[in-house]
N, CA, C and O atoms as a Maestro MAE file, in Angstrom:
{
 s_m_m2io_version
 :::
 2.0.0
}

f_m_ct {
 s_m_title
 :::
 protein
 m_atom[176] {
  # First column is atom index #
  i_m_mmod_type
  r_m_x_coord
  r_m_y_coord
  r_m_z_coord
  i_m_residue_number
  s_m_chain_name
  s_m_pdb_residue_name
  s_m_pdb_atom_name
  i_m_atomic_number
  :::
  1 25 0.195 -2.200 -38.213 1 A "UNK " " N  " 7
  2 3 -0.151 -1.849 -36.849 1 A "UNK " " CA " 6
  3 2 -1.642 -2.136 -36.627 1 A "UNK " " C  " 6
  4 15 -2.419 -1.864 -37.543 1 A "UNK " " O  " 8
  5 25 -1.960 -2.499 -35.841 2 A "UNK " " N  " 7
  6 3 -3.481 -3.330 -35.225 2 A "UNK " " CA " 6
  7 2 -3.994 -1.769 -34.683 2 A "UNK " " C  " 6
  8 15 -3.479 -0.812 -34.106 2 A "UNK " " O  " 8
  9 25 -5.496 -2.182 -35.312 3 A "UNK " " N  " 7
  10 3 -5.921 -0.861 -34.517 3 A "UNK " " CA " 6
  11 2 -7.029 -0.865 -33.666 3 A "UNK " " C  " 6
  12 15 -7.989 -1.601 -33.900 3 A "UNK " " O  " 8
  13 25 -6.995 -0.155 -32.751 4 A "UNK " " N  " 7
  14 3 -8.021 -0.451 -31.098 4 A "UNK " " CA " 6
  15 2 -9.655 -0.210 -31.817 4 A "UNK " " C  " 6
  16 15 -9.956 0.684 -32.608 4 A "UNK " " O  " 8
  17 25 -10.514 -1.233 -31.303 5 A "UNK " " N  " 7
  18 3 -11.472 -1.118 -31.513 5 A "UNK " " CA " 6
  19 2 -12.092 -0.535 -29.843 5 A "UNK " " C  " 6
  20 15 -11.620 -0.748 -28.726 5 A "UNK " " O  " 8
  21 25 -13.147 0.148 -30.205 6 A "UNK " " N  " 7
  22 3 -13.284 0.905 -28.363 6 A "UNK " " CA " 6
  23 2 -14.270 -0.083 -28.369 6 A "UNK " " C  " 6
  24 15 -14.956 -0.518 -29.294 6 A "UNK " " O  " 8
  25 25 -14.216 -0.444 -26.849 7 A "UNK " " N  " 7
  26 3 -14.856 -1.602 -26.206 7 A "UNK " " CA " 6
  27 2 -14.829 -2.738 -26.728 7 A "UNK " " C  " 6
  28 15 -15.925 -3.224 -27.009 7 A "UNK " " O  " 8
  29 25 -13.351 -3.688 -27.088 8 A "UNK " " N  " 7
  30 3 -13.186 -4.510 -27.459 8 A "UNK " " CA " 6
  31 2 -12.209 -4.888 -26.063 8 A "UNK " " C  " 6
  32 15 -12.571 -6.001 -25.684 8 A "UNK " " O  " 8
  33 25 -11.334 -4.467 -25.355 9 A "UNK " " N  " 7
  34 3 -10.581 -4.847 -24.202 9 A "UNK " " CA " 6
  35 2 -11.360 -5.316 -23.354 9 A "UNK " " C  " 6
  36 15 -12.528 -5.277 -22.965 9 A "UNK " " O  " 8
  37 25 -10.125 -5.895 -23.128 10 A "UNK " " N  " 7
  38 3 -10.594 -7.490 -21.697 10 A "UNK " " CA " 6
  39 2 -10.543 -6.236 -20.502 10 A "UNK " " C  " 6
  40 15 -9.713 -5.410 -20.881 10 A "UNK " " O  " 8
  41 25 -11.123 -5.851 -19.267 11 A "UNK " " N  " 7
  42 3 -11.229 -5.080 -18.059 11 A "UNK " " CA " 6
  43 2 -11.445 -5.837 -17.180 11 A "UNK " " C  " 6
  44 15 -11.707 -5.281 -16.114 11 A "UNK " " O  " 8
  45 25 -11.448 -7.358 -17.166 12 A "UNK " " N  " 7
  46 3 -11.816 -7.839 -16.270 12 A "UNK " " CA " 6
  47 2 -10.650 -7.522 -14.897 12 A "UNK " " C  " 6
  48 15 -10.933 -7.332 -13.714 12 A "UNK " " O  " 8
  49 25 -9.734 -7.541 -15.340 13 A "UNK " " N  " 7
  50 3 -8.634 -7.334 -13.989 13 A "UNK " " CA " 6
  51 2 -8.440 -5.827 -13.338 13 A "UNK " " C  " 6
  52 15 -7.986 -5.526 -12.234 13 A "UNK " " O  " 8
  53 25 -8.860 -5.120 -14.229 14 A "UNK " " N  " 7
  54 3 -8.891 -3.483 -14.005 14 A "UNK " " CA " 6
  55 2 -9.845 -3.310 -13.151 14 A "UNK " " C  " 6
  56 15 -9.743 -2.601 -12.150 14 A "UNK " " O  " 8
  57 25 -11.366 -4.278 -13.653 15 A "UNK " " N  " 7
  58 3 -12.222 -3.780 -12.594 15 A "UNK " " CA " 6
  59 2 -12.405 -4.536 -10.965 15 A "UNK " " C  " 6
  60 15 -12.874 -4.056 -9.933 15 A "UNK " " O  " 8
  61 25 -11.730 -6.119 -11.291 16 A "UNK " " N  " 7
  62 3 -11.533 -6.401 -9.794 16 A "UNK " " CA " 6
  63 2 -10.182 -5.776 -8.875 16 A "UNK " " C  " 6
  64 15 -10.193 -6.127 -7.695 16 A "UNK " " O  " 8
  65 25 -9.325 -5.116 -9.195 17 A "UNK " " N  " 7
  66 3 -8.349 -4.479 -9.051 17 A "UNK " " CA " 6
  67 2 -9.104 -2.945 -8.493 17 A "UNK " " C  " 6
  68 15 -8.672 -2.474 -7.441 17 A "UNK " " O  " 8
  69 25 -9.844 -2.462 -8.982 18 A "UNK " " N  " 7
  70 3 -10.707 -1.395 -8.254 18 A "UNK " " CA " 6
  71 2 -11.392 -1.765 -7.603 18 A "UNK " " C  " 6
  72 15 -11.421 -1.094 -6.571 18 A "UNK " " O  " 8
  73 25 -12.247 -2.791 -7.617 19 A "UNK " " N  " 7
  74 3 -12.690 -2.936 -6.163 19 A "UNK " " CA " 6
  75 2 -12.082 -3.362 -5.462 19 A "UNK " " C  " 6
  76 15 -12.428 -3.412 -4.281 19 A "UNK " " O  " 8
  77 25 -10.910 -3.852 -5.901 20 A "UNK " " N  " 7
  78 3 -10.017 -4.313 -4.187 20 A "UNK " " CA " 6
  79 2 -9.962 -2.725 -3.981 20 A "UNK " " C  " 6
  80 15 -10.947 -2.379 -3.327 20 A "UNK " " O  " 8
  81 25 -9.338 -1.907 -4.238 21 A "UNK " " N  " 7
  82 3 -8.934 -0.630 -4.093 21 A "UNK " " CA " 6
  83 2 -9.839 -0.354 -3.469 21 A "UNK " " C  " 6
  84 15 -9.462 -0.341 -2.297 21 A "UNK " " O  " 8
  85 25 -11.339 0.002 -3.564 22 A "UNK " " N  " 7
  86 3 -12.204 0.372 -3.191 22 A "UNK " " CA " 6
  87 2 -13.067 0.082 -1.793 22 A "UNK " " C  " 6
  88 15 -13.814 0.815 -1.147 22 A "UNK " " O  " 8
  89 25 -12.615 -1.397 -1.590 23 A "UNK " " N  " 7
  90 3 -13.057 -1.777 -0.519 23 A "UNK " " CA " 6
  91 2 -12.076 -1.823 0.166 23 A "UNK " " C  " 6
  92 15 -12.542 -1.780 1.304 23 A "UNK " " O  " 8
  93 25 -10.452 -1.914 0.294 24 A "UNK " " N  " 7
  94 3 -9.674 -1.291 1.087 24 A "UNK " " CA " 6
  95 2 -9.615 -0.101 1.952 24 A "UNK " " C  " 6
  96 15 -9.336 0.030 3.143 24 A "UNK " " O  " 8
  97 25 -10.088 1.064 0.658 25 A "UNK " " N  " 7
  98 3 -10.224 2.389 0.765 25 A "UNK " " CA " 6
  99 2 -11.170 2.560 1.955 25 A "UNK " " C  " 6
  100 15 -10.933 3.010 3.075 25 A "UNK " " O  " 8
  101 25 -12.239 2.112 1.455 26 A "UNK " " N  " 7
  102 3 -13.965 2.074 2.585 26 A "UNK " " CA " 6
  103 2 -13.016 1.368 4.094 26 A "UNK " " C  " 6
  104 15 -12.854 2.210 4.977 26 A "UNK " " O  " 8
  105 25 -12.723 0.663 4.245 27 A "UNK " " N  " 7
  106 3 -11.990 0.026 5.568 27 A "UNK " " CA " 6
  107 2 -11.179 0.484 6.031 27 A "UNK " " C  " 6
  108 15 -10.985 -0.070 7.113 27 A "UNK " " O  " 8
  109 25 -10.141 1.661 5.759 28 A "UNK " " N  " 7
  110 3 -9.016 2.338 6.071 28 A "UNK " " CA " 6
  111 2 -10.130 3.881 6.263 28 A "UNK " " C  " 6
  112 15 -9.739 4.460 7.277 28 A "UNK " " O  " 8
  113 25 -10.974 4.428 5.809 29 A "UNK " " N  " 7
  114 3 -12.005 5.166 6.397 29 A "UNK " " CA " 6
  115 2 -12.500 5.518 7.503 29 A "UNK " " C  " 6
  116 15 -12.674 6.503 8.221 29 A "UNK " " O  " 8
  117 25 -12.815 3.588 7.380 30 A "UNK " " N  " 7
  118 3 -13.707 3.182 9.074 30 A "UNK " " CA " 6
  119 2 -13.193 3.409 9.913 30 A "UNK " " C  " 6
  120 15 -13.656 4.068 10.844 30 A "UNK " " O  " 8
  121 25 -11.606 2.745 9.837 31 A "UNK " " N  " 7
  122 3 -10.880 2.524 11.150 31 A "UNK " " CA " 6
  123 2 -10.071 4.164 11.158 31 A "UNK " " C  " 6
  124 15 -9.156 4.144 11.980 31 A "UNK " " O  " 8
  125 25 -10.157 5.085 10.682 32 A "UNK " " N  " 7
  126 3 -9.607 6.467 10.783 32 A "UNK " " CA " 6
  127 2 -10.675 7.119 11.570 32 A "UNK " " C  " 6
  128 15 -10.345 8.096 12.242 32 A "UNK " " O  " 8
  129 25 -11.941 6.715 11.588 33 A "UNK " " N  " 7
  130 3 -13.041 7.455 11.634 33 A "UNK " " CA " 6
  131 2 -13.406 7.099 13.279 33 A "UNK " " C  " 6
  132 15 -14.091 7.724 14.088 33 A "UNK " " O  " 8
  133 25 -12.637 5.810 13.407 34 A "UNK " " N  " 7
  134 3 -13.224 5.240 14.675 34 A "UNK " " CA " 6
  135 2 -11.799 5.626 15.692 34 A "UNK " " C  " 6
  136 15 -11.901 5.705 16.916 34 A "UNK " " O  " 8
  137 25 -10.782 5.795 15.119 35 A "UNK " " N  " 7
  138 3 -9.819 6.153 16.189 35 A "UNK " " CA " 6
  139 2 -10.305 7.688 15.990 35 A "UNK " " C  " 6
  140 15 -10.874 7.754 17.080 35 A "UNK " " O  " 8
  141 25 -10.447 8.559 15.607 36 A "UNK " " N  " 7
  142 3 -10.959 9.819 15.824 36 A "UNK " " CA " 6
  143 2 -12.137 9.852 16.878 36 A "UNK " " C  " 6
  144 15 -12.002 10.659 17.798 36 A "UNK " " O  " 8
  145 25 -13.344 9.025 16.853 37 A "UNK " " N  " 7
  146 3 -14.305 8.817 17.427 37 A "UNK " " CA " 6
  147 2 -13.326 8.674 19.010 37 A "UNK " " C  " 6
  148 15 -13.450 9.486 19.927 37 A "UNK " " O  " 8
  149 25 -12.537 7.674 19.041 38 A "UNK " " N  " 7
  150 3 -12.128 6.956 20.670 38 A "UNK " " CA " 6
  151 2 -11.193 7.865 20.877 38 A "UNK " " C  " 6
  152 15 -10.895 7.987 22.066 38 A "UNK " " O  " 8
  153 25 -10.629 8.543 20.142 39 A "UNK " " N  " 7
  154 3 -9.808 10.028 20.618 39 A "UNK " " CA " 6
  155 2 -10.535 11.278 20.988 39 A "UNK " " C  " 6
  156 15 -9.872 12.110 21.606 39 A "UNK " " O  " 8
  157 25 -11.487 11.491 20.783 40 A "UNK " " N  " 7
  158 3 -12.602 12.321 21.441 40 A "UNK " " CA " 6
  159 2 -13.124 11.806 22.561 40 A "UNK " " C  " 6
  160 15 -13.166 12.557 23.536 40 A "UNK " " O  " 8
  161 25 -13.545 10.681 22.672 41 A "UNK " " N  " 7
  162 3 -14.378 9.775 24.009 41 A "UNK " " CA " 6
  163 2 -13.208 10.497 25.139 41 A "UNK " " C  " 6
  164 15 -13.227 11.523 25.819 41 A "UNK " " O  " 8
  165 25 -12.604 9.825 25.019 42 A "UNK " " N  " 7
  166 3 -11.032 9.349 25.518 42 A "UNK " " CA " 6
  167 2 -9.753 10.521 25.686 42 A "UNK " " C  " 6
  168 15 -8.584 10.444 26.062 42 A "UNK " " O  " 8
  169 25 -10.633 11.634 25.200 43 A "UNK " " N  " 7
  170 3 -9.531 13.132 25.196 43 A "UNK " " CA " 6
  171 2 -9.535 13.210 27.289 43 A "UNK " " C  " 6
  172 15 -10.536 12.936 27.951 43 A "UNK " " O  " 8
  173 25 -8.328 13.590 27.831 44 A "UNK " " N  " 7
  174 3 -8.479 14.178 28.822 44 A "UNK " " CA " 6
  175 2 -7.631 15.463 29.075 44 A "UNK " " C  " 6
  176 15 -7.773 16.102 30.117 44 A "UNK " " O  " 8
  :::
 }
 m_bond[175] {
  # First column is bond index #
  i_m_from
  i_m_to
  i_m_order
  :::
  1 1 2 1
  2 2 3 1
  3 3 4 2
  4 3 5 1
  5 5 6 1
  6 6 7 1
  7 7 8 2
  8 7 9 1
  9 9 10 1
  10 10 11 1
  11 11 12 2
  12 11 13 1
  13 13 14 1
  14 14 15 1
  15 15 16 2
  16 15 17 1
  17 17 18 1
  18 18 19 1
  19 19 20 2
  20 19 21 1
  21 21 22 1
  22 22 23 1
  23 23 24 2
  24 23 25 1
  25 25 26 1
  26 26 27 1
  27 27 28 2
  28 27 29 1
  29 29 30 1
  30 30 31 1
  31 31 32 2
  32 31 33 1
  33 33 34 1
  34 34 35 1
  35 35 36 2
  36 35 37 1
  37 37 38 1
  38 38 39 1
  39 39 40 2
  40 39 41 1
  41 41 42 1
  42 42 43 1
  43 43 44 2
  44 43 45 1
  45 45 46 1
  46 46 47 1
  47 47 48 2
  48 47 49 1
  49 49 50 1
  50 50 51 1
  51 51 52 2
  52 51 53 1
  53 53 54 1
  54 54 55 1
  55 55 56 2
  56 55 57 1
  57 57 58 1
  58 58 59 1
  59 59 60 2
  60 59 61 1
  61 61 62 1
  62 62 63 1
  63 63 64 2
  64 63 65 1
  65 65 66 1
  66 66 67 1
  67 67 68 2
  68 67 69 1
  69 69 70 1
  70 70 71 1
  71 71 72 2
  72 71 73 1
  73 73 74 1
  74 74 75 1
  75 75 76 2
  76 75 77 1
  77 77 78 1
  78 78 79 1
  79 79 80 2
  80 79 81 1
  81 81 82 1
  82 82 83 1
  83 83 84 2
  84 83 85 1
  85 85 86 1
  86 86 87 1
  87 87 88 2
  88 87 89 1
  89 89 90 1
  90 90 91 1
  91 91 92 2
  92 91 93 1
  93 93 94 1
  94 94 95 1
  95 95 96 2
  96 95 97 1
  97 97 98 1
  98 98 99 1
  99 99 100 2
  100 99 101 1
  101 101 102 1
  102 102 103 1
  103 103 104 2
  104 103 105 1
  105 105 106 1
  106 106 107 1
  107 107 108 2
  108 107 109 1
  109 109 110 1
  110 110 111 1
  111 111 112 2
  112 111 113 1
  113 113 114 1
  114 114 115 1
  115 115 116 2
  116 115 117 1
  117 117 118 1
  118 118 119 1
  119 119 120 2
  120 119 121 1
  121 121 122 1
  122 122 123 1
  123 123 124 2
  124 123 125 1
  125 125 126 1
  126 126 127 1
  127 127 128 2
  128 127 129 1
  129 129 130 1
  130 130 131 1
  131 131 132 2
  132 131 133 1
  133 133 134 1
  134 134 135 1
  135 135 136 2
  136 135 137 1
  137 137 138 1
  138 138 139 1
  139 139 140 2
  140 139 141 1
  141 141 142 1
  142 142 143 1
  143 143 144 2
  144 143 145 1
  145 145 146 1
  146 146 147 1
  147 147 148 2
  148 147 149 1
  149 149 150 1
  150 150 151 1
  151 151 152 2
  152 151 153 1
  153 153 154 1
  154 154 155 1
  155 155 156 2
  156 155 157 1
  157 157 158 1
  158 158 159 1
  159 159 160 2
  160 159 161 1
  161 161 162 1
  162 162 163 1
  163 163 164 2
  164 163 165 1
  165 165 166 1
  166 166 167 1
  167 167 168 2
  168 167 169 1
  169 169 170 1
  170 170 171 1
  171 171 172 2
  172 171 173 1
  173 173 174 1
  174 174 175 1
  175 175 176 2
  :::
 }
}
């Protein structure tokens, strides 16, 4: 059985895979933040 050396794994896909996540996240924020905003303007 092969045994894990720590910080020997490849992360390259883990960490562009979080920033997609991340900058999705930040953009689904905005646009929550801004229909809240135009639902206040816009309350009658």
């Amino acid at each position: 059985m092969a045994e894990h050396k720590h910080g020997s794994m490849n992360i390259e896909a883990h960490e562009k895979a979080f920033a997609g996540f991340m900058t999705w996240s930040k953009n689904v924020a905005i646009v929550a933040i801004a229909v809240l905003i135009f639902l206040a303007i816009f309350n009658t």
